[in-house]
TIZA-46688 format. One record per atom (N, C-alpha, C, O, CB): z, x, y; residue in one letter. Coordinates in pm, whole numbers, plus 32768, in hexadecimal, padded with zeros to 4 digits. Each point is the difference from the previous one (the first is absolute). Glycine has a CB too. Example, Ala and Ser with C-alpha at 12.3 -4.5 7.8 and 13.67 -1.06 7.14 Angstrom:
// TIZA-46688
830C85277DC7A;80007FA78077A;8000805A8078A;804280687FFEA;803B7EDB7F8DA;7F3B809A80DES;800680528077S;80497FB3806DS;80118033806FS;7F1880437F52S;
***
This chain:
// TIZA-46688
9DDBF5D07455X;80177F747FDEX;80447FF77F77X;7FE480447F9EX;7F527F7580ECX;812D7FE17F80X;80417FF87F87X;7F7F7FD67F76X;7F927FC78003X;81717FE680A4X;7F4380887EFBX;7F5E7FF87F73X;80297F987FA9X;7FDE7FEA7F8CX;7FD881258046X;80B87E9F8095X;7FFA7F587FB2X;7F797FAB8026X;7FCB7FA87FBBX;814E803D805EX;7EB68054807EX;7FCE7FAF8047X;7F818047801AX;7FF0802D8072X;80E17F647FDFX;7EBE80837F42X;7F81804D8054X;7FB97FE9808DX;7FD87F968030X;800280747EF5X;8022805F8108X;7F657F99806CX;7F8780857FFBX;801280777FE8X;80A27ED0811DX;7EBE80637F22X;7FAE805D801FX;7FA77F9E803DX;7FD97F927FDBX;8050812C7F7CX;7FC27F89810EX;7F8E7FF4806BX;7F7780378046X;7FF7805C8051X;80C47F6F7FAFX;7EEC7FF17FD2X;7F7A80287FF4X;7FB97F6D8079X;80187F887FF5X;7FF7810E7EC5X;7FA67FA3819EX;7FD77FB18056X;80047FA78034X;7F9A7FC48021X;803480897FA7X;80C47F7E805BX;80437FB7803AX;80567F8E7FC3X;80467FA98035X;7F1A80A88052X;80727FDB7EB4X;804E7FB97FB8X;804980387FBDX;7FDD805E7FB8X;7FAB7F24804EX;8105804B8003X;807E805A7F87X;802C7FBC7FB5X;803F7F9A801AX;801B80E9805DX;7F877FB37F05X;80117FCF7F8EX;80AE80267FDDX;802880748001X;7EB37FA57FC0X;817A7F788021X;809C7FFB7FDFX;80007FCA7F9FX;7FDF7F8E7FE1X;8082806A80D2X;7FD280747F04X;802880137F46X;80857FD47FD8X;805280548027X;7F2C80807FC7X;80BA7ECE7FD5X;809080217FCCX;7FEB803E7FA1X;7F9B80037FBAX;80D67F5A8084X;802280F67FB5X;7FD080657FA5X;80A380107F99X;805A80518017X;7EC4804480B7X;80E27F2D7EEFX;80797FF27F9AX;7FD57FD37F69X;80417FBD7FAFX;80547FFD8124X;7EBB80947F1EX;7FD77FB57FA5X;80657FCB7F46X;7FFF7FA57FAEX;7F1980E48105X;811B7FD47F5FX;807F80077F7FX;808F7F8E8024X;80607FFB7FB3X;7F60813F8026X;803B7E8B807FX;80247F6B800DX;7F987F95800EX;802E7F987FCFX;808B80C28095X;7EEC7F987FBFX;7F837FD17FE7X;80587FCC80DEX;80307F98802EX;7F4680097E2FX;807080F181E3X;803F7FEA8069X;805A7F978063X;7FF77FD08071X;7F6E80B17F4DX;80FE7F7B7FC5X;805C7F968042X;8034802C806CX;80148076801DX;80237F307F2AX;7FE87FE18107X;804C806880A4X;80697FDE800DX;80357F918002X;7F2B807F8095X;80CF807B7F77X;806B80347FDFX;805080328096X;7FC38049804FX;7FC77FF57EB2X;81097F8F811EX;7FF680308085X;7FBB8069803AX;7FC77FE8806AX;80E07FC37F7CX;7F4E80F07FD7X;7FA78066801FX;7F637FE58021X;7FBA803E804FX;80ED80327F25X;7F387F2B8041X;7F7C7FE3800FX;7FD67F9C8077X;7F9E80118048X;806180227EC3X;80517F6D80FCX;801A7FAA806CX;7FFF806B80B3X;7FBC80078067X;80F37F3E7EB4X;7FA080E480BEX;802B80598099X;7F7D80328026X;7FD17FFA8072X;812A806B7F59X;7EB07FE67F99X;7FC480548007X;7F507F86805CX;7FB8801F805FX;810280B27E95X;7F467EE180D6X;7FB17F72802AX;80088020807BX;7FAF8046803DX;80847EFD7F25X;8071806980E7X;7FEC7FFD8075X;7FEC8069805BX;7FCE7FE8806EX;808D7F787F55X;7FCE81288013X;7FB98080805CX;7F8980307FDFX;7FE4806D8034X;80DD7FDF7FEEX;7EEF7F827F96X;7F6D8008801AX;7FD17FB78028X;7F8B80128022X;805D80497F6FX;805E7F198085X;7F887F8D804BX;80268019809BX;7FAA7FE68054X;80497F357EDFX;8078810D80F2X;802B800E8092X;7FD08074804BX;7FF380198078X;80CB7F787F46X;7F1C80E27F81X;7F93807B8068X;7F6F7FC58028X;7FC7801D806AX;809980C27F04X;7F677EC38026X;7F847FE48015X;7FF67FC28083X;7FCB80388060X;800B7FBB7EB6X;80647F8A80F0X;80077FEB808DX;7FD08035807BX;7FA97FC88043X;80E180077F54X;7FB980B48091X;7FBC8019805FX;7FCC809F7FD2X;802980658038X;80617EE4807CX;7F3080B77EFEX;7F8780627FAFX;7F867FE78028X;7FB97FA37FDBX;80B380657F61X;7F778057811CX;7F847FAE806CX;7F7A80257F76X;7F9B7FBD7FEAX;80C480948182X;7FCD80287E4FX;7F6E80037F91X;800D7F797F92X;7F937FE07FD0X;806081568027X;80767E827FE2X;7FFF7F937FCBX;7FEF7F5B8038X;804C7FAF8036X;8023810C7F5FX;7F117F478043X;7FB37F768044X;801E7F8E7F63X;80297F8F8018X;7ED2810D80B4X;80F57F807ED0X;80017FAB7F94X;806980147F76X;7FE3805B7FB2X;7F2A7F9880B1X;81547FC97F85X;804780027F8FX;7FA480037F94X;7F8C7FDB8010X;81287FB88053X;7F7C809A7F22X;7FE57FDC7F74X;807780357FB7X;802080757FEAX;7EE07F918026X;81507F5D7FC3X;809080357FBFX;7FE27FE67F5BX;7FD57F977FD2X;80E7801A8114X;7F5F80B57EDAX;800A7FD47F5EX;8046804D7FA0X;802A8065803AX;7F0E7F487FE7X;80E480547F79X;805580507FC0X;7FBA80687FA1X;7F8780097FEEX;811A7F3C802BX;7FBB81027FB2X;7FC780657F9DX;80567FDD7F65X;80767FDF7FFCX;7F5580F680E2X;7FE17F3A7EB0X;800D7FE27F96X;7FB67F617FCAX;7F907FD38017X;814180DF8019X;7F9B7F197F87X;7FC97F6D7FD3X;80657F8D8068X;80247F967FCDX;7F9980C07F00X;80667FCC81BDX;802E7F8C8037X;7FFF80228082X;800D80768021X;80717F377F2DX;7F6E7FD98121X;7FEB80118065X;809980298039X;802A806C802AX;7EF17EFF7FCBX;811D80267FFDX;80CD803C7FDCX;80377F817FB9X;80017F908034X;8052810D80CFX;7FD27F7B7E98X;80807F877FC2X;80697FB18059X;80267F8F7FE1X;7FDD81107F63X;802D7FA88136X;80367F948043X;809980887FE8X;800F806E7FCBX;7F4A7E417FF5X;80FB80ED808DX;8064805D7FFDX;804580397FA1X;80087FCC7F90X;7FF87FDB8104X;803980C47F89X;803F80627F5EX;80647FD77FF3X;8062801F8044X;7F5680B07FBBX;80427EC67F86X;803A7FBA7FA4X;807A806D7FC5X;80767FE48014X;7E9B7F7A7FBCX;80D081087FF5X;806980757FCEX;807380138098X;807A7FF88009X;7EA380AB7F32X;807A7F778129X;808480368063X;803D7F998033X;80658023803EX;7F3D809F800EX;804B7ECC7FB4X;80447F7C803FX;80797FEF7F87X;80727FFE8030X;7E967F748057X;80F280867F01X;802280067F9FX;809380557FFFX;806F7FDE7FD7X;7E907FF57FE8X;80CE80B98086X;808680758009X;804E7FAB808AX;80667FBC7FF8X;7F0C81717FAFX;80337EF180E3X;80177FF88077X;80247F878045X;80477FFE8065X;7F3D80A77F83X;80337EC77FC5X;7FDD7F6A8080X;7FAC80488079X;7FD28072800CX;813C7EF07FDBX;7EF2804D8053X;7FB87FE38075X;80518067804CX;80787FFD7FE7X;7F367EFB8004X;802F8154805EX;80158080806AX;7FFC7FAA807FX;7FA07FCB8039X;7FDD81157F48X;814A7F1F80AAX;80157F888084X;802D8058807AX;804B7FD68058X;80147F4A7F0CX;7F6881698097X;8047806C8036X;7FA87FF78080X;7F8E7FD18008X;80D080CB7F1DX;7FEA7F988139X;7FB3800E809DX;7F8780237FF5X;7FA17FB88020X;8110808E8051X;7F4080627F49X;7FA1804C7FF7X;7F807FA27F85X;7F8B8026800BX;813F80D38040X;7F487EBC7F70X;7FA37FDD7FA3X;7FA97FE08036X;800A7FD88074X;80647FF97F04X;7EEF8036802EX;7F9E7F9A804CX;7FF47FA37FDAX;7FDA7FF47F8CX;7FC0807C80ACX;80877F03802CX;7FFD7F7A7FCFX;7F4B7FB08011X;7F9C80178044X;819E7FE48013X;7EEF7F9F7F3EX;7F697FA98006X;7FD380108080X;7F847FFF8001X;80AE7F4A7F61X;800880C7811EX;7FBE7FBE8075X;7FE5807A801FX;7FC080008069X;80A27F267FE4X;7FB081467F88X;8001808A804DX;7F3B7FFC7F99X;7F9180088034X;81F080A47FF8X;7E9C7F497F5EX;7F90803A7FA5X;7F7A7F958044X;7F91802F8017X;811F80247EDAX;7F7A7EFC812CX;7FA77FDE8001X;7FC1800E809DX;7F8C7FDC8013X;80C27FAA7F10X;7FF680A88139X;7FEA8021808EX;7F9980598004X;7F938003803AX;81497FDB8008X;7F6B80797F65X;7F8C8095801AX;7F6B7FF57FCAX;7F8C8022801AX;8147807E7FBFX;7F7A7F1A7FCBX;7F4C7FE37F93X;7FC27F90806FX;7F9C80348033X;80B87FCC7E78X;7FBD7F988180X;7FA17F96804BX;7FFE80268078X;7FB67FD48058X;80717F737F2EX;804F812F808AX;7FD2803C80C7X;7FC380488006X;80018038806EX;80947FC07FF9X;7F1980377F40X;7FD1806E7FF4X;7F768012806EX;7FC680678022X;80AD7F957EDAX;7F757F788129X;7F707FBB8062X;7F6D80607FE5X;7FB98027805DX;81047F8A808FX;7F24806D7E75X;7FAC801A7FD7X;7FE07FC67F92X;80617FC97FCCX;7FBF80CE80A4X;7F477F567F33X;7FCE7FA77FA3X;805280607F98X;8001807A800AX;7EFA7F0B8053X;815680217F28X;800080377F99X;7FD67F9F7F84X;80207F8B7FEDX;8084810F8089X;7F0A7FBB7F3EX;7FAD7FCB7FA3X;805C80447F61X;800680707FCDX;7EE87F8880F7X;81517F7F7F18X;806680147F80X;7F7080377F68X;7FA27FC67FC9X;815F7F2A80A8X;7F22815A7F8AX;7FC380607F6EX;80577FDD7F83X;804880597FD3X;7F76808B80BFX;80427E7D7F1FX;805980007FBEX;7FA380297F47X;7FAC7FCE7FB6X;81057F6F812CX;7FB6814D7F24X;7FA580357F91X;80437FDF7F71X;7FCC802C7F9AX;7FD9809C8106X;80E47EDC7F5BX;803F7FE77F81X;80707F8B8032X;7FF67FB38060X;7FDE81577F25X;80927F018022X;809B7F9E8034X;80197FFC809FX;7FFC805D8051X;80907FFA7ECCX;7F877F4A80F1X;802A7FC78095X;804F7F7B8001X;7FD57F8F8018X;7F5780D98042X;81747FCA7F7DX;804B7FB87FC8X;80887FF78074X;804180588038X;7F4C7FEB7EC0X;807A7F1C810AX;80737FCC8078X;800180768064X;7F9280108035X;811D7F607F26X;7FA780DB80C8X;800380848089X;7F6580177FFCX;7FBC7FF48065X;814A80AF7F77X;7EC97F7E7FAEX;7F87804B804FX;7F767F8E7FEDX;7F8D800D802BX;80D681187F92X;7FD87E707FF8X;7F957F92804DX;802C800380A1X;7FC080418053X;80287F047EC7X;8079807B8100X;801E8009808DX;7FCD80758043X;7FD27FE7806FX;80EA7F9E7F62X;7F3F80E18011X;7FCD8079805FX;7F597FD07FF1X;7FD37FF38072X;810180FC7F56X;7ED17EF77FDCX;7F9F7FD0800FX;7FC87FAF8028X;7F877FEB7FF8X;809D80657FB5X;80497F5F8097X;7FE47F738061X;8004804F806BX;7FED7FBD8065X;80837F647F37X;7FA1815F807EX;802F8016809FX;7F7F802F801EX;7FE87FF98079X;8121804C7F95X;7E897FF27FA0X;7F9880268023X;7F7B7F9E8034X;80077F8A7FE1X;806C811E7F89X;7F3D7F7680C9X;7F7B7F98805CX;7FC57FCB7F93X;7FFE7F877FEAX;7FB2810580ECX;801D7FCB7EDEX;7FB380077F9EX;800180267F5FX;7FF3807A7FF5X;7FD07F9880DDX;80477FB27EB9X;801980137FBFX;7F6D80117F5BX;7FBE7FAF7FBEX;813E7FF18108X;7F1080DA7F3DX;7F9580037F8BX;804980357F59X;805780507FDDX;7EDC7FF98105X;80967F7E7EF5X;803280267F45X;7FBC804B7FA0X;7F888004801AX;80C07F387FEBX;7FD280F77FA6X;7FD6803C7FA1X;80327F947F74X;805F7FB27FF2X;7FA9815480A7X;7F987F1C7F1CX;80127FAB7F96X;80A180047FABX;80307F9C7FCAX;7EB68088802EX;814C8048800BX;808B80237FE4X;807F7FCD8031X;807080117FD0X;7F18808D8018X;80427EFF80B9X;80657FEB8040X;80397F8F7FC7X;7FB07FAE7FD4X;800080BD80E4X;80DB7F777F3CX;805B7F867FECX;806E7FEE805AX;804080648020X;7F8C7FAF7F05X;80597F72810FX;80467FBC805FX;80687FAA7FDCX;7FEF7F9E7FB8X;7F5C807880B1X;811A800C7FC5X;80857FB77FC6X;807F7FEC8070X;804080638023X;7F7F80147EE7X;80587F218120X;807A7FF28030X;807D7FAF7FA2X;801A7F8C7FDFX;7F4B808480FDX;80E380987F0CX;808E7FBB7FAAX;80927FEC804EX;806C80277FD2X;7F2C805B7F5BX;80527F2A8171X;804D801C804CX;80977F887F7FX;807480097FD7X;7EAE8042816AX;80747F617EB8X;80867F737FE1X;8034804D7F9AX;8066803E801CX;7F357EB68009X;803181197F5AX;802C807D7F85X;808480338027X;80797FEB7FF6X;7E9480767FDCX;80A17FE6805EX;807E8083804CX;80667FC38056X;8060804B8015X;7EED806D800BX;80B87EC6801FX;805C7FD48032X;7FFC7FFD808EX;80417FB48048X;801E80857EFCX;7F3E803080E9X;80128033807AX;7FAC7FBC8062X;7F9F7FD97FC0X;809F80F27FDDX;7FB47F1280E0X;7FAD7FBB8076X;7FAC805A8051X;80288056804EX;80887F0B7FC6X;7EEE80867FD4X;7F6280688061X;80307FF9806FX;80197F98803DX;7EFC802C7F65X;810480D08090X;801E803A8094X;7FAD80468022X;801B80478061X;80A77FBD7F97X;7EBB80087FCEX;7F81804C804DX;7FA87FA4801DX;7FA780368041X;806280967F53X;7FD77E8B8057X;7FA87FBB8040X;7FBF7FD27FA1X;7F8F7FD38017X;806D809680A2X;80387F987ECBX;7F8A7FC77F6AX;80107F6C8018X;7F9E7FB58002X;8090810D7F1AX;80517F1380F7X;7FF57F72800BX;7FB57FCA807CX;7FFC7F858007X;80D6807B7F7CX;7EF6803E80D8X;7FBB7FAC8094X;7F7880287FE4X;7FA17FB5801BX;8120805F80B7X;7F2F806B7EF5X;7F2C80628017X;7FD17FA57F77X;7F937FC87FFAX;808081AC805AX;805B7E887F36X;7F8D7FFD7F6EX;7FDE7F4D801DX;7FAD7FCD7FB4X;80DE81147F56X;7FAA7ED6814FX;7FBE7F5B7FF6X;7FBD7FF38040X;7FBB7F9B8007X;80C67FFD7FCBX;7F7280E0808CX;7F877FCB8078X;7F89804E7FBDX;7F957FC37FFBX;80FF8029810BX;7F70807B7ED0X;7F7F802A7F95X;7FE77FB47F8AX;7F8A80037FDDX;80A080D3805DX;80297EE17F7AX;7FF37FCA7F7EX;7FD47F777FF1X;7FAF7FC57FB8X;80F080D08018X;7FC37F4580A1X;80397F6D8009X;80917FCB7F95X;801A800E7F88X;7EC87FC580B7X;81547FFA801BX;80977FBD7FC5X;7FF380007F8EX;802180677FC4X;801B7F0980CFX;7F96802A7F2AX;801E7FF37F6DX;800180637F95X;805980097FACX;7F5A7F458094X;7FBC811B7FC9X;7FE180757FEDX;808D80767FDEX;802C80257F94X;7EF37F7D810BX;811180877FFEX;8043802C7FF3X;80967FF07FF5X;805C80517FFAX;7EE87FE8803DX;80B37F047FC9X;808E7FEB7FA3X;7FFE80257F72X;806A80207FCBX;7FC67F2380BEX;7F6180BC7F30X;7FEA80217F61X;801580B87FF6X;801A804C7FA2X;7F0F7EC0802EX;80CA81008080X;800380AF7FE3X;80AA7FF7802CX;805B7FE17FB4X;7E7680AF80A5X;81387F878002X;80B4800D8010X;806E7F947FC8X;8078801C7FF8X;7F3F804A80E2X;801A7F2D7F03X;80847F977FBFX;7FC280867F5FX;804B80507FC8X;7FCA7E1380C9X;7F84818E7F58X;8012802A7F4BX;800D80AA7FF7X;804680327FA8X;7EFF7EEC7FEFX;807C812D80BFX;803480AA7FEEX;7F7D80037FBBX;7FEC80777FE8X;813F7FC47FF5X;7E607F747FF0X;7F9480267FB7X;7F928088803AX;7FFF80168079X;80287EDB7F41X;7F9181547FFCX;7FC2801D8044X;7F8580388015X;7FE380427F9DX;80C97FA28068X;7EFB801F8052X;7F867FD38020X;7FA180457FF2X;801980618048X;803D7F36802AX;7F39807C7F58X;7F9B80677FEEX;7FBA8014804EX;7FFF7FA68054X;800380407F0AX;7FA8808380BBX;7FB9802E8099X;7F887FA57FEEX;7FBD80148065X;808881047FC8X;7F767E867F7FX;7FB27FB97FE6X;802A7F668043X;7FA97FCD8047X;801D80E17EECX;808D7F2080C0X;80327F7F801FX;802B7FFF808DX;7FF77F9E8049X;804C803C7ED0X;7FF380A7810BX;8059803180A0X;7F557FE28047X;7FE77FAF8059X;8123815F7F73X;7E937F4D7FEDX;7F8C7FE08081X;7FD67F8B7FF7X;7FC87FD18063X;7FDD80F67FACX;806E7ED77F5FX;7FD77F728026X;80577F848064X;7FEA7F8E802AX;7FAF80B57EEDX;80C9801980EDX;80687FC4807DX;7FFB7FF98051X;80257F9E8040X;803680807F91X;7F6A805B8064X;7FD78045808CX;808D8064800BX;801F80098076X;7F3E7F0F801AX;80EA81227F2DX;8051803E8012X;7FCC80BC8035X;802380548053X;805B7ECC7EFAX;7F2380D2804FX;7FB680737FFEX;7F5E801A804DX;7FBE7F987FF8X;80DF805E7F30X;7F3380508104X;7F5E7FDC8031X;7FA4800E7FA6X;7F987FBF8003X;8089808580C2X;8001801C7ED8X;7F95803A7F8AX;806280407F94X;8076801E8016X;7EAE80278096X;80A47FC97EF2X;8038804D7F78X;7F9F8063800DX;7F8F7FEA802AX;80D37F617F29X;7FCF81348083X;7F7280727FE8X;803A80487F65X;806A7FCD7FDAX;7F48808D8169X;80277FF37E7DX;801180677FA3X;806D806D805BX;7FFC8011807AX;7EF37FC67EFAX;817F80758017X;804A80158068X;7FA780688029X;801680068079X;80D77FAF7F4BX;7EAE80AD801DX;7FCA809F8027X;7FC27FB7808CX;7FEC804C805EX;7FC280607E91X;80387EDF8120X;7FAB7FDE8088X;80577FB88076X;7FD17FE5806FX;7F567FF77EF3X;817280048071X;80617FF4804DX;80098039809FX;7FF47FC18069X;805A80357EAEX;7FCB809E80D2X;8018804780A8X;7F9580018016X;7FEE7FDB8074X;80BC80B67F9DX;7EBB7F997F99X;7FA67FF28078X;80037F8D8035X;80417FF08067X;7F3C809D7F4EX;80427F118017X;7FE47F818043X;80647FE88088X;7FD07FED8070X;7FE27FB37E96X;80EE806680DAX;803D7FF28069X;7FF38089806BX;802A80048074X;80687F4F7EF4X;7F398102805EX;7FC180698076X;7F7F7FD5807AX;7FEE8004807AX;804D80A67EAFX;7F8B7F33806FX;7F4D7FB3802FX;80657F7F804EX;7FFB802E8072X;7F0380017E7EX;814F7F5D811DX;80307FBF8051X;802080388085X;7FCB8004806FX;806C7F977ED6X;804580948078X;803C8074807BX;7F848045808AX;80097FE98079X;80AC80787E8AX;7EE47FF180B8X;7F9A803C8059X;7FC57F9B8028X;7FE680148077X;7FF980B17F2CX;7FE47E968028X;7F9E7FC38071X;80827FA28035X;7FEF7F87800AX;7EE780737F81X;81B280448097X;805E7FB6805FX;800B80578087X;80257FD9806FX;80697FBA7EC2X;7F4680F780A7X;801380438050X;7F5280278053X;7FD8806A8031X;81307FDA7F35X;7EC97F628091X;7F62800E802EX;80017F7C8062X;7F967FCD8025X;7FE380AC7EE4X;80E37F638113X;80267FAF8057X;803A801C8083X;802080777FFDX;7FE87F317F48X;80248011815EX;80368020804DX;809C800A7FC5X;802D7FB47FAAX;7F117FF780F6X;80F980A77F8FX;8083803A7FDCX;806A7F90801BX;804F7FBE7FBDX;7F67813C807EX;801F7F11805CX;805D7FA4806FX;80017F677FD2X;805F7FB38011X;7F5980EC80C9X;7FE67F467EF5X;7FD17F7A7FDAX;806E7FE17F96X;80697FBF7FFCX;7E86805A8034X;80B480497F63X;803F80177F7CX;80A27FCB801DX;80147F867FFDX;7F3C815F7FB6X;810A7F678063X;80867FF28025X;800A7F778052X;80647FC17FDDX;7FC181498023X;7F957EBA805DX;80147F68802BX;80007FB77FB7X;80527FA67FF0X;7F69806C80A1X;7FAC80157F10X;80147F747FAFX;80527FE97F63X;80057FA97FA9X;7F12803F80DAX;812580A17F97X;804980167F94X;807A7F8C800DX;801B7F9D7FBDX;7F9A81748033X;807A7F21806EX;80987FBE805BX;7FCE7F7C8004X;80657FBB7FEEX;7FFA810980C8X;7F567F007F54X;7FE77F64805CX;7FE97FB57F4FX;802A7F8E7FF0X;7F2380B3815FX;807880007E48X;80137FCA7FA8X;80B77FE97FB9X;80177F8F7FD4X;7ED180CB8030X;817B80017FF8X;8067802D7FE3X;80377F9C8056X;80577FD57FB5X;7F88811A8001X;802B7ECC80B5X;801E7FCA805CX;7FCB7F7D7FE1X;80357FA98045X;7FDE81198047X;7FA57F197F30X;7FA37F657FD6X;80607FE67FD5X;80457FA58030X;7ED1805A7F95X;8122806F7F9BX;80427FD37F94X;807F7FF48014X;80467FD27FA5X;7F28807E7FE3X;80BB7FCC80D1X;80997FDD8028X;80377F9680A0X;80647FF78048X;7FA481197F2CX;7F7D7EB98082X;80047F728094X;7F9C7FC07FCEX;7FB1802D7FADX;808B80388149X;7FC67F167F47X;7FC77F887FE9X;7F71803B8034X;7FEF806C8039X;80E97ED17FE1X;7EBA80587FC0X;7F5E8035801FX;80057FE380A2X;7FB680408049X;7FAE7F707EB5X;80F67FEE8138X;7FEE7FF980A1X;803C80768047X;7FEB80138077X;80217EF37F81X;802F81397FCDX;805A80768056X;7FA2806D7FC1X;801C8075801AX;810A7F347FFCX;7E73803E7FA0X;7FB3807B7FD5X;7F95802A8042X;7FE0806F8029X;80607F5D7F1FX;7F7A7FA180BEX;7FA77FEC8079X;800E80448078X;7FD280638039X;80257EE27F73X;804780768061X;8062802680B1X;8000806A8028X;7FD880208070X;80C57F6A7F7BX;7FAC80F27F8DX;802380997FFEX;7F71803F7FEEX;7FEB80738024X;81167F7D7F6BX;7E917FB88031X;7F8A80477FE4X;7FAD8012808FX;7FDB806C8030X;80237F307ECDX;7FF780198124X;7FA27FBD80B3X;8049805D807DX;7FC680278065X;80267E927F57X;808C815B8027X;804180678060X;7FEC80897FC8X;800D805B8052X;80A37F037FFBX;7F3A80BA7F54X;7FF280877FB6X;7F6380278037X;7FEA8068803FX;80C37F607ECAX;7ED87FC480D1X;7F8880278016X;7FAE802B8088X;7F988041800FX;80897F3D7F37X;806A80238147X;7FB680208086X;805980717FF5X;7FFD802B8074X;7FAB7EF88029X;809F81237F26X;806980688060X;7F66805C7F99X;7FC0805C8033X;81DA7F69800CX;7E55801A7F6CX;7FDA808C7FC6X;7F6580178015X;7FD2806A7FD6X;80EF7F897F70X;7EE07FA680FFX;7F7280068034X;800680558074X;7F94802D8026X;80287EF17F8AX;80D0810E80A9X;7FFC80378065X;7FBA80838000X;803480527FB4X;80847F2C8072X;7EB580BC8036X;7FCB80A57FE3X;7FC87FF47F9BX;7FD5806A7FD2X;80C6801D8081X;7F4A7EF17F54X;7F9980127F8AX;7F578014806DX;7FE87FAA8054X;80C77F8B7EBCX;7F10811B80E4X;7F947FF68067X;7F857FE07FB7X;800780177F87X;8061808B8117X;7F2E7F317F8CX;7F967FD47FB6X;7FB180637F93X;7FCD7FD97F97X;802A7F988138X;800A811B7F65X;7FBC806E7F9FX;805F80147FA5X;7FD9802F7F95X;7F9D804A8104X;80F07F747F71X;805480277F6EX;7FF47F7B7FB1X;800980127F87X;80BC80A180DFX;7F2D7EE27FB9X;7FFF7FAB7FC9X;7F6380087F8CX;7FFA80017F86X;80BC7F90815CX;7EED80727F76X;7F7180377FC9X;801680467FABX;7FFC7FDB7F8BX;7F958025811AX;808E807D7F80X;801C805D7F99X;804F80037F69X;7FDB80507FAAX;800B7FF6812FX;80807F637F14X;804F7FB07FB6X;7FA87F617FCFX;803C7FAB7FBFX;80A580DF80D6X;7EC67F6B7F86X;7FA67F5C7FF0X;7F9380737F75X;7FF67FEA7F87X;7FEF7F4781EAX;7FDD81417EE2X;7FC480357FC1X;801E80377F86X;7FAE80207FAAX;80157FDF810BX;80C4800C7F45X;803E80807F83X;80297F5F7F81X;800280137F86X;80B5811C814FX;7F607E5A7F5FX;80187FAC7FD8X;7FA27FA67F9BX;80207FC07F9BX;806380788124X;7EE47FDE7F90X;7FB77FA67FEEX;7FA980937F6CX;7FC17FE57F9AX;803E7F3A81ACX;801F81517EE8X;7FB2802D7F7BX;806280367FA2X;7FC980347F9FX;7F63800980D9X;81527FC77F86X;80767FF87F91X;7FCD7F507F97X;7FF67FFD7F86X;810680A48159X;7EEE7EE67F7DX;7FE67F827F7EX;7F8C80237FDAX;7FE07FBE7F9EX;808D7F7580AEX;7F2981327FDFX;7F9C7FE97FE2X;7FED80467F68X;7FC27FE67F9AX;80027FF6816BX;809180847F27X;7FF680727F6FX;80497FC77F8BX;7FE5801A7F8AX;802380C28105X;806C7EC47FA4X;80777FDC7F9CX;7FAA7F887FB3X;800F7FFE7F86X;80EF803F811DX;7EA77F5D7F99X;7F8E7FB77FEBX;7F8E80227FB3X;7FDB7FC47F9BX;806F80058117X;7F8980897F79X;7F7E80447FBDX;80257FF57F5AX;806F800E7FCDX;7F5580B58112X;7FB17F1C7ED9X;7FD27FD87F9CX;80637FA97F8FX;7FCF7FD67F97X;7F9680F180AFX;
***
């Protein structure tokens, strides 16, 4: 695997590193490419059940490499990988990924952090979209994901001004789920990861999709897609597995409850 792009996989979760810490991993066409051929291996990586994407050093990624756009522009060549190629692979990936934002997550790589399910912070993290600044128009989805997490106004103040946001204020937004210390960062999103995977698999992946599917159709076409999803998928559920699953259920709250 290219060593822009770590992975490691330990019990059904693979942890994906950018790894350019001496740009504070800006992506860089190399790094980009390098993105989309690891999310298109994970895909169908039958040992990878759970994402965890985050960076190495002090940034999750700065967003695109400012230096090589600078030499190069925008790469309009057949062979390049375009926004739709990077953001395909990352949201087709039809597995949970849980964003590890351990520092900067700035315009590109805010946007790459919208592409993830789940998003947890470390106290280090900061958030910035400098699309207007820079001149340039969000082609990875910052302008449609950050208002439906933020709300409009919210995230008109972050993108009309380029300001930007501390991992403290992002979770009072709801941008974020939690802030942790960064040393408790990957576990915690490890400890997520494992009670996602203590779940039905098959399920898991339905109700993954049927949520992903809310956020992009009206609540009547969600409905609709949900109620057809639930008789196709009760089919061969049989009563002892169900028991058996009632049981594993009912003493998992009990322990998470207790004292």
């Amino acid at each position: 695997m290219n060593d822009l792009v770590l992975t490691e996989t330990d019990g059904g979760v693979t942890t994906v590193t950018l790894n350019r810490p001496e740009s504070l991993n800006a992506l860089s066409s190399a790094l980009r490419a390098a993105i989309v051929s690891t999310f298109l291996r994970l895909r169908d990586d039958e040992a990878t059940r759970v994402i965890i994407l985050t960076g190495s050093g002090r940034a999750f990624t700065a967003g695109l490499d400012l230096k090589e756009l600078g030499q190069k522009g925008f790469d309009s060549s057949p062979d390049s990988v375009t926004s739709e190629d990077l953001a395909s692979a990352v949201r087709g990936v039809g597995k949970p990924i849980i964003g590890a934002i351990n520092g900067f997550a700035i315009t590109g790589g805010f946007e790459l952090a919208l592409m993830c399910d789940i998003l947890i912070a470390s106290t280090s993290a900061k958030f910035a979209d400098t699309h207007v600044r820079m001149g340039v128009v969000p082609g990875w989805g910052l302008s449609q994901r950050l208002s439906r997490l933020i709300g409009v106004s919210r995230a008109k103040e972050l993108s009309f001004t380029g300001n930007y946001l501390d991992a403290e204020t992002a979770e009072r937004w709801g941008l974020v789920n939690r802030v942790l210390a960064p040393e408790d960062l990957l576990p915690h999103c490890r400890q997520l990861a494992l009670a996602m995977l203590e779940g039905d698999a098959a399920t898991l992946a339905e109700v993954h999709r049927l949520i992903d599917f809310g956020a992009q159709h009206t609540l009547a076409e969600g409905l609709i897609e949900e109620s057809r999803a639930s008789v196709g998928h009760k089919t061969g559920l049989d009563a002892g597995t169900l028991e058996q699953r009632r049981q594993s259920v009912t003493t998992r709250g009990r322990d998470q409850n207790r004292g």
